[in-house]
Structures are given as C-alpha cells and as structure tokens.
N, C-alpha and C positions, 0 to 999 in steps of 0.2 A: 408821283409821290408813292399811293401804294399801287401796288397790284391785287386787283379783283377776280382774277378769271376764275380761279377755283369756285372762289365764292359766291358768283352767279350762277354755275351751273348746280352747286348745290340748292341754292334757294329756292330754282326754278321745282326741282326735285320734290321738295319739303311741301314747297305750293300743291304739287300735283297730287303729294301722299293726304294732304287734307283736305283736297276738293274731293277724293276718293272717298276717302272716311266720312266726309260730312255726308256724300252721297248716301253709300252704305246703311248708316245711322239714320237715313229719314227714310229710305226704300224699306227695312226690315218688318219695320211693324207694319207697314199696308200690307203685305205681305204675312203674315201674322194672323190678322182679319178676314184672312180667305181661306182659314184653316176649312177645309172641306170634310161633312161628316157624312158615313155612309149613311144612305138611305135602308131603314129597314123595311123588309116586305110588307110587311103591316103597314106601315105607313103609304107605300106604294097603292096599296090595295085602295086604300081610305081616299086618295085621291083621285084613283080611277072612278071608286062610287060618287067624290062628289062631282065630275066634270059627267057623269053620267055617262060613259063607258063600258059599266056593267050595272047587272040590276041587282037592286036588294037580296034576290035568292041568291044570284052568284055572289056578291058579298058576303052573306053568312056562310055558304058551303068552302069557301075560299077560305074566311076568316078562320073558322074551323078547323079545317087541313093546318094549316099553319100554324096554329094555336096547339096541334096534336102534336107536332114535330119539337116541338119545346121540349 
C-alpha cells in the first residue's frame, strides 16, 4: 500500500535529536552547580590557622602581609 522507508529512517533521526536534547537539557544545570570560585588567600590562610597548620603569630604576620598588598 504505502511506502515507508523514507519515513523510518527520518523518525529514527528525530528520536535520536530528542534523546540528545532531553539529555543536554537535564546535564546543563548539574553542571552549573559546580561553578567553581577561586579561593582567596585570605581565606586559604584562615583555614590553615583553623586545621592548626600555622600558629596565631604566623596568622597575623601572614594576615598582614596580604592585607598590605591590597
């Protein structure tokens, strides 16, 4: 009666462009979520003093230094 064959190979197509797009569309924003910000030295420093790393005086001679370069 008819002839399909065009018609399958396009549909198969179509299927594939919107498992891709549905893909795309749910990956992007996890992705998004993981924007990474840089670390300031400051903040670096503050960490090292709390895992106890460094002590108090190097904390504030350090915080200092840094605080100068501003």
């Amino acid at each position: 009666m008819h002839n399909y064959d065009g018609f399958f190979g396009m549909h198969l197509i179509w299927w594939f462009i919107w498992i891709v797009f549905l893909i795309w569309v749910f990956m992007i924003p996890t992705q998004w979520g993981k924007k990474t910000r840089r670390e300031e030295p400051l903040d670096i420093l503050r960490k090292r003093f709390a895992r106890g790393e460094i002590s108090k005086e190097q904390f504030e001679e350090q915080k200092k230094l840094l605080e100068s370069d501003k």
